[in-house]
C-alpha positions, 0 to 999 in steps of 0.5 A, a space after each residue: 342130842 341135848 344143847 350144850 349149856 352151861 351148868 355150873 360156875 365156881 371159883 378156887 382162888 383165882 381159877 374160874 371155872 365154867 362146867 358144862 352139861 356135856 363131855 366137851 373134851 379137848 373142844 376149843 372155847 372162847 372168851 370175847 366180847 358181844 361183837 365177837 372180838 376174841 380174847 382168848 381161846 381155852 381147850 375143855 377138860 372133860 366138861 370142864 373149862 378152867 381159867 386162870 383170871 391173873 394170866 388170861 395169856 400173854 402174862 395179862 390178866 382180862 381186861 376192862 368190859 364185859 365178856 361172854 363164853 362162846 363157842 365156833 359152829 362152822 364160821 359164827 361164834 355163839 353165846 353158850 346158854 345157862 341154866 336157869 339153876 345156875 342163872 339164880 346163883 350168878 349175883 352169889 359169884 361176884 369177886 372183888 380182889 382188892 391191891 395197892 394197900 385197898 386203894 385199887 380193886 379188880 372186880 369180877 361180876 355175873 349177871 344173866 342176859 337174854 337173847 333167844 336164850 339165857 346167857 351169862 355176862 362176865 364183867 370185868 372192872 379195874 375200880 379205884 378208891 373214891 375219897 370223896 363219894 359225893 361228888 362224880 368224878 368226871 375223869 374217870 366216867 370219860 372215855 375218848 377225848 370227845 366223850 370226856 368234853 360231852 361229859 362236862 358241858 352235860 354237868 354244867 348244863 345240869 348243874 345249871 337246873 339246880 342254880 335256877 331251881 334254888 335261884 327260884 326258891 330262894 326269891 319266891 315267899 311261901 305260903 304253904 299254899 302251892 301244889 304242884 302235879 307232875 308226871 314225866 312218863 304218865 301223860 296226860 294226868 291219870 290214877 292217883 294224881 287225877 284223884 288227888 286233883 278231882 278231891 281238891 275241886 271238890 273241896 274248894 280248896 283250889 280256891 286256896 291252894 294255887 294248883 300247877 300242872 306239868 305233865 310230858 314224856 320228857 324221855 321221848 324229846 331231844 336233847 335241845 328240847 329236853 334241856 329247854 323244858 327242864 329248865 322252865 320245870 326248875 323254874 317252876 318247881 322253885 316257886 312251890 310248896 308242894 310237889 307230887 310226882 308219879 313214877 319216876 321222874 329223872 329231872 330231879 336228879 339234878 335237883 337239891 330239892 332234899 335241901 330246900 326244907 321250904 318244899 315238900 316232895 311226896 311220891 305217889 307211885 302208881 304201883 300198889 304191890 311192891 313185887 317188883 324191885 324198882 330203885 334201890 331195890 336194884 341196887 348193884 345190878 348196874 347198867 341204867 337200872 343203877 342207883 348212884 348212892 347220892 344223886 338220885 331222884 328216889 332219895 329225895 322224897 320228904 314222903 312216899 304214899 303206900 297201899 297199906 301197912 305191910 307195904 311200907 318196908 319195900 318201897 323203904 327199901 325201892 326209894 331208899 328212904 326211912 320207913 317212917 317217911 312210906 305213909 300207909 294211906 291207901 291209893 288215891 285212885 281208889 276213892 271212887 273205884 268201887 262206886 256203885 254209880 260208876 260201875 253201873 255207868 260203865 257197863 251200861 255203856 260197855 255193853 251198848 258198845 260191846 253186846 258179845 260181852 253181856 251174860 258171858 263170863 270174862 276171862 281176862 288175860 292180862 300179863 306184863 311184858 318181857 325184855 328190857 323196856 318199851 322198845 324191846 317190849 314182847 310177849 311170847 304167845 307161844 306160850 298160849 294153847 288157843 285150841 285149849 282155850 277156845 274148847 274150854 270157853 264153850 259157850 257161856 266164856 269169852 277169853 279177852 286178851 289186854 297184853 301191856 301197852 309196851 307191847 306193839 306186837 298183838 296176836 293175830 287169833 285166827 279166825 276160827 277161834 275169834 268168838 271166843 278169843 278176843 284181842 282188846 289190848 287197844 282198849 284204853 283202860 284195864 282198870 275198867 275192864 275189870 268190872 265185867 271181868 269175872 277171872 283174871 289171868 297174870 303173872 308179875 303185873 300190879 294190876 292184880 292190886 285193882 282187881 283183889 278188890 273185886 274178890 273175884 278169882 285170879 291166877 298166876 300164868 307163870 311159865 318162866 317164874 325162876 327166871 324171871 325173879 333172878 333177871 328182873 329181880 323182886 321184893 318177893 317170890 311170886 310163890 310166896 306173895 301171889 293172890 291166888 293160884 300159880 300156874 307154869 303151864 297152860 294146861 294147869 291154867 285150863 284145869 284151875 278154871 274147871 275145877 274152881 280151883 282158885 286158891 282164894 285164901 290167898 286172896 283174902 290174907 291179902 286184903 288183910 295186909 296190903 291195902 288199909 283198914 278204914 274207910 275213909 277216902 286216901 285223897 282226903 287223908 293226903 289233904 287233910 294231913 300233908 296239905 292242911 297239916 291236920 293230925 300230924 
């Protein structure tokens, strides 16, 4: 028997109507919340269930937060899953009902969420016009009497950040020749930070420029000692001319740095294709994912550095900044990637470590993670047929698993398969892992950006591409941007790789694109133009 999902969401008016895949006739459904506390019960029509938004039961409409459909089976009540057609469509059913001369709104969303299945969330918000946007309202964020209290020490505490930092800037002279590097998630200093910081010893000028570091995984520290460290980086960040950050970094949402035109604020995100939506690109989807309009970090940046030129439009589009302001000077990173030195350096110690690599063809597994973050972080191994792999390795392959480092749970390969199929995802470095890689297999993960320049063969295992895209959402469609050949299944996989079937055209357009044109090191550009201010 086919499980009952949910197939179809549309609207009349002001009926919302929910169809389903199967003739549910008189079957009783409910509207509650995700702890199954019960709003209303409705009988089906066939296969369809209708409901009236104004007048829910009891003359009231459904109130404030977030609501699920569900069904009874014997005493729990369950999510009723999706479609992955219909989970596509969900952010083109948003409704907003606007009263009280457009002073008030009544505003009925649609999001997909994940479980063991696909479900939909129904969120339900009573808005009130802001007349001054700019400025949180405090009353309305609150909850109870003890949240509201909590809400307004944590906004003079942040508040107070910013009055050191201009405190700080204010009584510091500029010279143009302090450079700060910073990072709150990627600890200690790598990628192209650390080729930033490498280029600038090596041309002296760390004699000329004062160089500072902080580098900390804020995220993971409490309360009190987070406060305590923000306020020595407010400190620290006031008295410099140049401030270069890697990923996101949340202390500078409380920070006019925007307004301090005597600091330059640059963003050297460490991914290279922007496929993935981040920021503003997410804008609307709510939850922490959220981009307030104004106090945000990403709308801070004076630059942000990019690959190549085609790149510019999505990372205006993430940091919700002008175009002009998205330089296409290439990854740092990159500077030193291909030397032939480093590479020969690296086998050779690769292989004295590792001799079951040496004259064998590397395929080399390396997909992104699913669920909401790193403490949901998954992957669902089930999805690998290790009998396939293990027979079409034979004897000159060894298939090499590097799942992401959110990923605590390692598969266990069994013992027969182990030398062919390896777990390396404790090794530290991808990056590095693909000099003796000789094909890449990925799905949505910016690793493919390092190893296009190889010229070497990647592909796309995507077995859930529909439903990733819509629930993580993307500048683009992994059909339209991806390096090579997509697969959503296993078996396409297996047979991409015996019949050379690779789709390297692909590969190659991209290099056109997306990376820049010239040779000349990316570190040196950043110095020459944003440090020395030479070429403006």
């Amino acid at each position: 028997m086919e499980k009952l999902r949910l197939e179809d969401i549309y609207w009349d008016r002001i009926y919302l109507y929910f169809k389903l895949n199967a003739d549910c006739n008189n079957q009783l459904f409910f509207l509650a919340t995700l702890n199954n506390k019960i709003v209303h019960q409705f009988f089906a029509e066939k296969n369809i269930i209708k409901i009236n938004i104004t007048n829910i039961g009891n003359q009231e409409m459904i109130q404030n937060g977030n609501w699920y459909l569900k069904q009874k089976i014997g005493d729990e009540y369950v999510d009723i899953p999706i479609a992955v057609e219909l989970g596509m469509k969900l952010n083109t059913l948003d409704k907003v009902y606007r009263y009280g001369g457009n002073t008030y709104a009544y505003i009925v969303t649609f999001s997909p969420k994940r479980t063991e299945d696909l479900f939909c969330q129904i969120a339900i918000t009573f808005m009130m016009r802001n007349s001054n946007p700019k400025k949180r309202n405090l009353k309305a964020e609150g909850g109870s009497f003890k949240f509201k209290i909590k809400k307004r020490i944590n906004y003079f505490i942040t508040k107070s950040y910013n009055w050191l930092f201009k405190l700080t800037s204010l009584l510091t002279i500029k010279n143009g020749k302090r450079i700060l590097l910073l990072s709150e998630i990627r600890v200690p200093i790598s990628g192209n930070l650390l080729a930033l910081d490498d280029r600038l010893k090596e041309r002296n000028l760390d004699k000329e420029f004062k160089i500072s570091y902080y580098f900390k995984k804020t995220k993971s520290l409490s309360t009190l000692r987070l406060t305590f460290e923000w306020y020595k980086l407010a400190y620290l960040c006031g008295k410099q001319d140049f401030i270069f950050i890697d990923d996101y970094c949340p202390f500078f949402k409380y920070i006019d740095i925007d307004k301090d035109k005597s600091i330059t604020f640059i963003q050297v995100w460490h991914a290279g294709l922007g496929f993935k939506a981040v920021g503003y690109g997410r804008f609307g989807t709510g939850g922490k994912a959220g981009q307030y309009p104004y106090s945000t970090t990403h709308r801070k940046y004076d630059y942000t550095i990019v690959g190549g030129e085609s790149l510019r439009e999505s990372y205006a589009e993430s940091f919700g900044i002008d175009i002009d302001n998205c330089l296409p000077y290439g990854l740092m990173r990159h500077d030193k990637y291909l030397n032939p030195d480093r590479i020969s350096q690296f086998k050779e110690n690769f292989y004295s470590n590792y001799p079951m690599f040496k004259n064998k063809r590397i395929i080399l597994f390396a997909p992104t993670f699913r669920g909401n973050g790193a403490s949901t972080a998954y992957y669902p191994y089930e999805q690998l047929d290790l009998d396939q792999i293990y027979k079409m390795c034979g004897e000159d392959s060894l298939f090499v698993i590097k799942v992401h480092p959110f990923i605590k749970e390692l598969l266990e390969v069994p013992e027969q398969y182990k030398d062919r199929i390896i777990e390396f995802s404790t090794f530290g470095d991808l990056e590095s892992l693909f000099y003796i890689s000789d094909i890449l297999i990925t799905d949505y993960s910016s690793n493919i950006y390092e190893f296009a320049l190889f010229k070497k063969p990647i592909i796309f295992f995507a077995f859930d591409k529909e439903e990733y895209e819509f629930t993580r959402q993307v500048h683009s469609k992994l059909d339209d941007c991806a390096t090579g050949k997509v697969c959503s299944t296993f078996t396409e996989v297996i047979k991409t790789i015996q019949n050379e079937d690779f789709e390297m055209d692909k590969l190659y357009d991209s290099l056109q694109t997306n990376y820049k044109s010239d040779s000349s090191l990316s570190s040196d550009i950043v110095i020459d133009k944003l440090l020395l201010k030479q070429d403006k």
